[in-house]
C-alpha positions in Angstrom: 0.0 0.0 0.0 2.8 2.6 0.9 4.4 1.7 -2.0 1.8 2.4 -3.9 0.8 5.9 -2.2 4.8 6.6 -3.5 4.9 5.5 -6.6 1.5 7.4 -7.1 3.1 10.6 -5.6 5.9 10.0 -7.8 3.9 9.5 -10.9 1.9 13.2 -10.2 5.6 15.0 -9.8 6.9 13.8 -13.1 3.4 14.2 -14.7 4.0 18.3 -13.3 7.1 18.6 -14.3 6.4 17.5 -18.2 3.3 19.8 -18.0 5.8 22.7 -17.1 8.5 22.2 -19.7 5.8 21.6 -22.5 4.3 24.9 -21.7 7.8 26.8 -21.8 8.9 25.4 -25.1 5.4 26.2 -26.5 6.3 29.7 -25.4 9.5 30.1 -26.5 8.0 29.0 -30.1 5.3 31.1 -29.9 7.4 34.2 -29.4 10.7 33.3 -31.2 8.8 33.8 -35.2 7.8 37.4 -33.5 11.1 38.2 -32.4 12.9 37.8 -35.6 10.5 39.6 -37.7 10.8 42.5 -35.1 14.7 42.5 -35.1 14.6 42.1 -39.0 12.6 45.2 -39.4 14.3 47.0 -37.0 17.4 46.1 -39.4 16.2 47.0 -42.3 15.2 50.4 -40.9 18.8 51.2 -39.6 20.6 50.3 -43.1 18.0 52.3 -45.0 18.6 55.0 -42.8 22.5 54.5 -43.3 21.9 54.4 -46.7 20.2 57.7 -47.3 23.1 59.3 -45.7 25.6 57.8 -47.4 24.0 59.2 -50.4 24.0 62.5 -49.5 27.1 62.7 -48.3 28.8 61.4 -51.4 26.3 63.8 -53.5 27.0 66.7 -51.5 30.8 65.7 -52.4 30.2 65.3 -55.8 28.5 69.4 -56.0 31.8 70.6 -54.3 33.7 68.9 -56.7 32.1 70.3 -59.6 31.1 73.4 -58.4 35.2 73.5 -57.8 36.2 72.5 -61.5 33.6 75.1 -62.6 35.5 77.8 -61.1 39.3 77.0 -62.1 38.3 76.4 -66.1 36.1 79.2 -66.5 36.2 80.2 -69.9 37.7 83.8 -71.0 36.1 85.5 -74.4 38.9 87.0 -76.5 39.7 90.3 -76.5 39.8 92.5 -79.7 40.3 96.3 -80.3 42.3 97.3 -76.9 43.9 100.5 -76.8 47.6 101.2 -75.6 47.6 101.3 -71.9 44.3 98.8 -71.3 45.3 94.8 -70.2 44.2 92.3 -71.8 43.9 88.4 -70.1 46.1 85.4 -72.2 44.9 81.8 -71.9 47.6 79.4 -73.6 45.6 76.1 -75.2 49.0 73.6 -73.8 49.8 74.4 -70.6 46.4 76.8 -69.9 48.6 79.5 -68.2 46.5 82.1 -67.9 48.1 85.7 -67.7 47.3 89.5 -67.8 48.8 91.9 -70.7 49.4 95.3 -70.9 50.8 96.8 -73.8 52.2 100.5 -72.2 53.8 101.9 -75.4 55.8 101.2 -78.5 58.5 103.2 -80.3 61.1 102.6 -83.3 64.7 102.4 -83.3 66.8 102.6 -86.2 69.2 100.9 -84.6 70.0 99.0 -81.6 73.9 98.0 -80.9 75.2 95.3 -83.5 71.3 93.8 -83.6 71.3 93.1 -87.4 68.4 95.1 -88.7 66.6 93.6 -92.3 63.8 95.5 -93.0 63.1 99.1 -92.6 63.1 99.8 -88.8 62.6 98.2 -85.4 60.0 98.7 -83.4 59.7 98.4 -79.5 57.3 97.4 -77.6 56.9 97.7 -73.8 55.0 95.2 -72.0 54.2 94.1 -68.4 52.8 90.3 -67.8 51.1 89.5 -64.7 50.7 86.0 -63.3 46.9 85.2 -62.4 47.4 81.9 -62.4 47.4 79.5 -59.5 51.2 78.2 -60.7 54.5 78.9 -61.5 55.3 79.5 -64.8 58.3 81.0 -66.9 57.9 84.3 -68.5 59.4 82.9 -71.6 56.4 80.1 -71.8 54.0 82.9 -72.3 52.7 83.2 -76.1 54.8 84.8 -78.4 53.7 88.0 -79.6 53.2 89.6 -82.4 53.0 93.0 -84.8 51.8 94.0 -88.1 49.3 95.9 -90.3 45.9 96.4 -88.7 43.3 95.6 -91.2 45.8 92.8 -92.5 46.7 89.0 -92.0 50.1 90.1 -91.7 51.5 89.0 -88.1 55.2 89.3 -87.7 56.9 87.3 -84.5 58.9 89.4 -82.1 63.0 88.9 -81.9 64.1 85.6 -79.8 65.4 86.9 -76.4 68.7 85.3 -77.3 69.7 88.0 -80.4 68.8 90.8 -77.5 71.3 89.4 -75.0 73.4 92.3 -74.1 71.9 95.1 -75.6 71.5 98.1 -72.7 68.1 99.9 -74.0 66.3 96.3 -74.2 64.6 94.9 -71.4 64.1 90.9 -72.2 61.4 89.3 -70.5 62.8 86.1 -68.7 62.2 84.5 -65.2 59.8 81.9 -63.1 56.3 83.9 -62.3 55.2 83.1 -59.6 50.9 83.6 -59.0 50.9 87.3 -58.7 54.3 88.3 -59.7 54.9 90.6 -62.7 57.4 91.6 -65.0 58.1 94.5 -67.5 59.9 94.7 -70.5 60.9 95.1 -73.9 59.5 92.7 -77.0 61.8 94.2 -80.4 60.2 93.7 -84.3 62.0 93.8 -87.1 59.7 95.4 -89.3 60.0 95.8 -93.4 58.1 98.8 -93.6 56.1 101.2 -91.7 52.3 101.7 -91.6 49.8 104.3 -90.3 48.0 101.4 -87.6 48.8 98.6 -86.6 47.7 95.6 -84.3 49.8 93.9 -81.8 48.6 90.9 -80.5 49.0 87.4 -78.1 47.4 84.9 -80.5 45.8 84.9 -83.7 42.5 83.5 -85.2 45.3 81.1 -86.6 46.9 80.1 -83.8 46.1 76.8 -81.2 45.3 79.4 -78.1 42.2 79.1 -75.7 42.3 83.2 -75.4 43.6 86.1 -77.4 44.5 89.4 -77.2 44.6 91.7 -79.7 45.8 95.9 -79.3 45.1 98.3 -81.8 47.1 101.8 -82.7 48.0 104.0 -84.9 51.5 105.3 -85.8 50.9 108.9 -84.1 49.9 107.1 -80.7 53.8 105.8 -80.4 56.2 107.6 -78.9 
């Protein structure tokens, strides 16, 4: 009899015990589906979020960038018909130094030391050239000028610097520029004949450069 009153006792424990296990792992599957789907959205939400500022950081980049480029190519027209005394803005197409002119004045000379003269006369002009660049350049890679008949296609190169070496009433235009710094000095022509105007200019309609510059004058505007 006792041993049955035990096992009995026994019996009702174990029964309990399975009752309480079977209820927690029908609780732990009833809430387990939930809990993922609410940790998946809440995952989904966070890289979206991290998404759309990643995107507008890297466009907001992209607007400084351009809006930078913009700034350091922008284009300058060409510049026709300046007087003596006005400054005109160079762009070379190669290197895209870009530089400020200002033709001051021009003579002749009939002669100048042991310079062999063969046409007619020489004239002078005197020139300053400022760097408004954001680099160093040499004053001798700036665009070689040039001088003729206004009204014509006639464009005559000025003398190289090295046939001027040594002579005391030229000025030659040499030396690094650097972003701001200027020069003035003397570009010589060795003209064939004299005219009544004339144009001096940095670049033609025939030559590769981004912007001109192009002075006109006549003969009684020299000095």
């Amino acid at each position: 009899m006792k041993k049955t009153i035990i096992i009995s006792i026994l019996l009702l424990v174990m029964g309990l015990f399975l009752m309480a296990c079977s209820s927690d792992d029908s609780e732990e599957q009833t809430n387990s589906p939930e809990d993922t789907v609410q940790q998946e959205e809440e995952t989904a939400t966070v890289d979206a979020d991290d998404g759309e500022t990643d995107a507008s950081e890297t466009n907001e980049g992209e607007i400084s960038s351009d809006e930078e480029e913009s700034s350091s190519n922008e284009y300058v027209e060409h510049q026709r018909g300046l007087q003596i005394g006005e400054t005109g803005t160079v762009v070379s197409s190669k290197e895209d130094y870009t530089y400020e002119v200002t033709l001051n004045s021009l003579h002749y000379e009939e002669s100048l030391d042991d310079l062999q003269l063969f046409g007619e006369v020489f004239i002078v002009a005197d020139v300053t050239i400022e760097n408004v660049d954001d680099q160093s350049f040499a004053a001798e890679a700036t665009f070689t000028p040039t001088l003729g008949e206004l009204d014509s296609n006639e464009y005559k190169g000025s003398v190289d610097n090295e046939f001027l070496e040594g002579i005391a009433a030229i000025d030659i235009i040499e030396g690094e520029l650097a972003p701001g710094d200027s020069i003035t000095g003397n570009y010589v022509f060795d003209m064939e004949t004299t005219a009544d105007n004339y144009h001096f200019a940095f670049g033609t309609n025939w030559d590769q450069i981004t912007t001109l510059a192009e002075w006109e004058f006549s003969e009684d505007e020299m000095e």
